[in-house]
VEXMARDREN-702827 format. One record per residue: z, y negated, x of N, C-alpha, C in turn. Coordinates in steps of 0.1 Angstrom, whole numbers. Atoms other than C-alpha are relative to their C-alpha. Example, Ala and Ser with C-alpha at 12.3 -4.5 7.8 and 13.67 -1.06 7.14 Angstrom:
<sites>
SITE   n_pz   n_py   n_px  ca_pz  ca_py  ca_px   c_pz   c_py   c_px
SITE      0     12      9     78     45    123      0    -12      9
SITE      0     11     -9     71     11    137      8    -11     -8
</sites>
This chain:
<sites>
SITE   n_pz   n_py   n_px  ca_pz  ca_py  ca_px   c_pz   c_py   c_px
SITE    -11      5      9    -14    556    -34     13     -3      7
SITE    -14     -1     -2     17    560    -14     -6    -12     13
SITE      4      8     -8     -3    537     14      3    -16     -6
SITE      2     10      6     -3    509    -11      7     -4     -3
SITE    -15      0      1     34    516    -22      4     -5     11
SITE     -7      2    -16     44    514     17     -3    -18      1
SITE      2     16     -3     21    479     16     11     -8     -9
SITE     -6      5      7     39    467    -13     12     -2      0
SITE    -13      2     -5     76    474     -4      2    -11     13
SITE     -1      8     -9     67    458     30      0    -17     -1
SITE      1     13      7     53    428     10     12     -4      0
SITE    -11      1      3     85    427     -5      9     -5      7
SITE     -8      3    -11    107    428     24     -4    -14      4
SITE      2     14    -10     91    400     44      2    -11    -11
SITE     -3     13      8     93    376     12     13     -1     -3
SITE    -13      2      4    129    383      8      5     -4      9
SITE     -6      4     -9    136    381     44     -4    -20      5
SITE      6     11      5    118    348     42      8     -8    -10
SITE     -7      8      5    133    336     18     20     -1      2
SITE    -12     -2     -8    171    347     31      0    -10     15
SITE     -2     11    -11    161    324     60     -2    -18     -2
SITE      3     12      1    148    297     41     16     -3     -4
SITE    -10      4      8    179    295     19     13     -5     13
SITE     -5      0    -11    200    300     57     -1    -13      1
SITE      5     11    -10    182    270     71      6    -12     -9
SITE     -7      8     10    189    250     39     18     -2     -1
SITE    -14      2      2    227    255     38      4     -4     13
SITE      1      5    -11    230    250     75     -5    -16      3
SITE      8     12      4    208    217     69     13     -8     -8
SITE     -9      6     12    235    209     39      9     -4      7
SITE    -12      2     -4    265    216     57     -4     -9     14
SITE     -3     12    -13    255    194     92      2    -15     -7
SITE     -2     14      5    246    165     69     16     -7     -8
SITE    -10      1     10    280    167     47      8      0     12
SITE    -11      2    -12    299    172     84     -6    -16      7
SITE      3     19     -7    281    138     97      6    -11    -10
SITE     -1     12     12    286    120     61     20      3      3
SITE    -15      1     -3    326    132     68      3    -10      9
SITE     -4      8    -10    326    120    101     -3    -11     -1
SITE      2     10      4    310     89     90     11     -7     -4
SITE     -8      3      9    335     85     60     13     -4     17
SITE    -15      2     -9    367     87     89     -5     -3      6
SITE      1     17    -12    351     62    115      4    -11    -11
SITE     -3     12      7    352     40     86      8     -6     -2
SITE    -12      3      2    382     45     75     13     -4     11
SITE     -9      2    -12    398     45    108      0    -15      8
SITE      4     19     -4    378      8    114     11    -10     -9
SITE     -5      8      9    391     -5     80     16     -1      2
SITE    -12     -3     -2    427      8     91      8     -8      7
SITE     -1     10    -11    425    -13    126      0    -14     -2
SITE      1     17      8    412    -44    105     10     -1     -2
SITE    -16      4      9    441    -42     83      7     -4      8
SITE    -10      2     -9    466    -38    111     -2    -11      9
SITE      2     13     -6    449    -69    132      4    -11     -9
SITE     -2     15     12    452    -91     98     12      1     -1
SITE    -14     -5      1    488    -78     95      7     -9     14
SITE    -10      8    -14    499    -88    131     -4    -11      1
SITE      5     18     -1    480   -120    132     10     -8    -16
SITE    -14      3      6    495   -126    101     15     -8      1
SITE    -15      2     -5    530   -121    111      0     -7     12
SITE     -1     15     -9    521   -144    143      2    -13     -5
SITE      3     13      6    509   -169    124     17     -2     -8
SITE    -13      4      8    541   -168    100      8     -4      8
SITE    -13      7    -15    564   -169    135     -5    -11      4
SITE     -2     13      0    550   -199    143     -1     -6     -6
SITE     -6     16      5    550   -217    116     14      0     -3
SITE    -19     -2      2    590   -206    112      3    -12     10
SITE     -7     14    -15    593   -224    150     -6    -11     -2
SITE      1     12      0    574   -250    141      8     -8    -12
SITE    -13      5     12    595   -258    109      9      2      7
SITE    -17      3     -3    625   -253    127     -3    -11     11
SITE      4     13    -13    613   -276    159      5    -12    -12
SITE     -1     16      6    605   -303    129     12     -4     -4
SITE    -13      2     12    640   -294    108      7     -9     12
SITE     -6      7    -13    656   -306    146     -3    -11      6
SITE      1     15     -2    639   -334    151      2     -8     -8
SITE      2      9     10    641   -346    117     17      3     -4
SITE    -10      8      6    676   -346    114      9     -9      9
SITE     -8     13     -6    680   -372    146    -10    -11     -7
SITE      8      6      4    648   -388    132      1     -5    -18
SITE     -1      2     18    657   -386     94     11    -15     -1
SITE     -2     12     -1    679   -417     96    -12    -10     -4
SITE      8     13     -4    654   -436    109    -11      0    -14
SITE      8      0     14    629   -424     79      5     -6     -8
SITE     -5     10     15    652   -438     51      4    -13      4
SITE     -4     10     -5    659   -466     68    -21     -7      1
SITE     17      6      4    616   -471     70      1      1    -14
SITE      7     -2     12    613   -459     35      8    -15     -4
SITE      0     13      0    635   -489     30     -5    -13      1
SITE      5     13     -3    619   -513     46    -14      1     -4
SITE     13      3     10    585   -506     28      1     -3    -13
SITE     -7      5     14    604   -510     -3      4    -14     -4
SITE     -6     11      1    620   -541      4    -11    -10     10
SITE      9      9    -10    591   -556     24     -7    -16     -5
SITE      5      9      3    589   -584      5      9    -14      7
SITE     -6     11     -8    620   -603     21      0      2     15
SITE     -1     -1    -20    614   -606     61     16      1      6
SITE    -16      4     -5    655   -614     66      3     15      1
SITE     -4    -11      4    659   -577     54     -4      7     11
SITE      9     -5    -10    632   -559     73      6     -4     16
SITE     -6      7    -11    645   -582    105     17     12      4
SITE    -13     -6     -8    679   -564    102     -1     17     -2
SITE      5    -14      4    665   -529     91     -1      0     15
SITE      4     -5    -11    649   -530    125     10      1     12
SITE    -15      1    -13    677   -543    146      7     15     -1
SITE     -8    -12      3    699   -514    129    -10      8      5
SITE      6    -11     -3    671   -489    140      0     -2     14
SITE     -7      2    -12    674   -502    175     10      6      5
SITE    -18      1      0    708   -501    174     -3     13      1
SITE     -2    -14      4    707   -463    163     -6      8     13
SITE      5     -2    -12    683   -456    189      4      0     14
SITE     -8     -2    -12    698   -467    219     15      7      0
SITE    -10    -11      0    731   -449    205      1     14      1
SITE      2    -14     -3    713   -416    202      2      1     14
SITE      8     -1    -11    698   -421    235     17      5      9
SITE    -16      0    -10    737   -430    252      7     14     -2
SITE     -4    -17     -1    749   -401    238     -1      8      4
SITE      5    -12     -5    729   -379    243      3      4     16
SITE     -2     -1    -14    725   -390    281     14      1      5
SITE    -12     -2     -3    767   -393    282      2     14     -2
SITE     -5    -14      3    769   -355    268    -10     13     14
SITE     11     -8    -10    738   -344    294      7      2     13
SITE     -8      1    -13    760   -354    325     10     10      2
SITE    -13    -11      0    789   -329    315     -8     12      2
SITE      2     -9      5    765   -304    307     -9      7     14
SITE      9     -5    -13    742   -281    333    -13     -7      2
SITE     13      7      0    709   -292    347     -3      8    -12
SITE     12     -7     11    689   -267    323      3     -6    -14
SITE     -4     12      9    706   -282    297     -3    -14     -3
SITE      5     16     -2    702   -317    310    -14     -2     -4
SITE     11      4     -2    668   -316    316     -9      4    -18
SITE      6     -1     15    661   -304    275      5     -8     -8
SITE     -5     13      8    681   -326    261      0    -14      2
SITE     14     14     -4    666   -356    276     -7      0     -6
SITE      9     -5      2    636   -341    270     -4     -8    -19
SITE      0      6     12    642   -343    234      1    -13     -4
SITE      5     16     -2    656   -375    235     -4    -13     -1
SITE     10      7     -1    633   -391    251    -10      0    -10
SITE     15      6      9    606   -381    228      4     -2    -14
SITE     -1      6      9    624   -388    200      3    -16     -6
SITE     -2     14     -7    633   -426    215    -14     -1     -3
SITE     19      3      2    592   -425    218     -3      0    -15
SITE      7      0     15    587   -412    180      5    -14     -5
SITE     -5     10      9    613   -436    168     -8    -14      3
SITE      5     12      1    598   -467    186    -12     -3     -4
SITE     15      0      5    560   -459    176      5     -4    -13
SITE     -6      3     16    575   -457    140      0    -16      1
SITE     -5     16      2    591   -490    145    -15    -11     -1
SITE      9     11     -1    560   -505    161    -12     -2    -14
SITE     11      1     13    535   -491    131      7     -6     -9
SITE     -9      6     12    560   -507    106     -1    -16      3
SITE      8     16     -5    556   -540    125    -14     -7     -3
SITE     12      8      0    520   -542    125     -3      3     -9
SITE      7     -3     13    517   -529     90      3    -11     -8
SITE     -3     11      7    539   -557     80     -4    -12      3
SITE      7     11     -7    523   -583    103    -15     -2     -8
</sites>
């Protein structure tokens, strides 16, 4: 009887210890997965963070140049704005040639005055100076006479 008791307790034991290890292995099992699924969660978040902040500074490049390039155009366009209302004119009035004829002269005119100027103010001024203010200029001399020429052969 007491042999059978002794089996019986021992039974006992081993199915508790047994089960105390299964339950072990299981919570251990839980908690690696819930520490990988964390570390998961914060790579992601730390990716999505990076994105943001690339879209953010690209962004704000992109906004800086188009500021400089609006301000480039505001500076060309107010030795070049003349010459626009003076086209918008002459597509307006493109029906009498006499008009248009003196439209263009006067845009000449204007043209070679910028140019003198400019080049009479470049001579006083330093080379670095000089050589940007030409610069300009010149390629606004170039914009203006393309202008001129497409206005010609649009009216031609």
């Amino acid at each position: 009887m007491i042999i059978i008791i002794i089996i019986i307790i021992i039974i006992i034991i081993i199915i508790i210890i047994i089960i105390i290890i299964i339950i072990i292995v299981v919570v251990v099992i839980v908690i690696v997965i819930v520490i990988i699924i964390i570390i998961i969660i914060i790579i992601i978040i730390i990716i999505i963070i990076i994105i943001i902040i690339i879209i953010i500074i690209t962004i704000i490049i992109i906004i800086i140049i188009i500021i400089i390039i609006i301000i480039i155009i505001i500076i060309i366009n107010i030795n070049i704005n003349i010459n626009i209302i003076l086209i918008i004119i002459i597509i307006s009035s493109s029906s009498s040639s006499i008009i248009i004829i003196i439209i263009i002269i006067i845009i000449i005119i204007k043209i070679i005055i910028i140019t003198t100027i400019s080049s009479s103010s470049t001579t006083t001024t330093t080379i670095i100076n000089t050589t940007t203010t030409t610069t300009t200029t010149t390629s606004i001399y170039i914009i203006s006479i393309m202008i001129i020429i497409i206005i010609i052969i649009i009216l031609i």
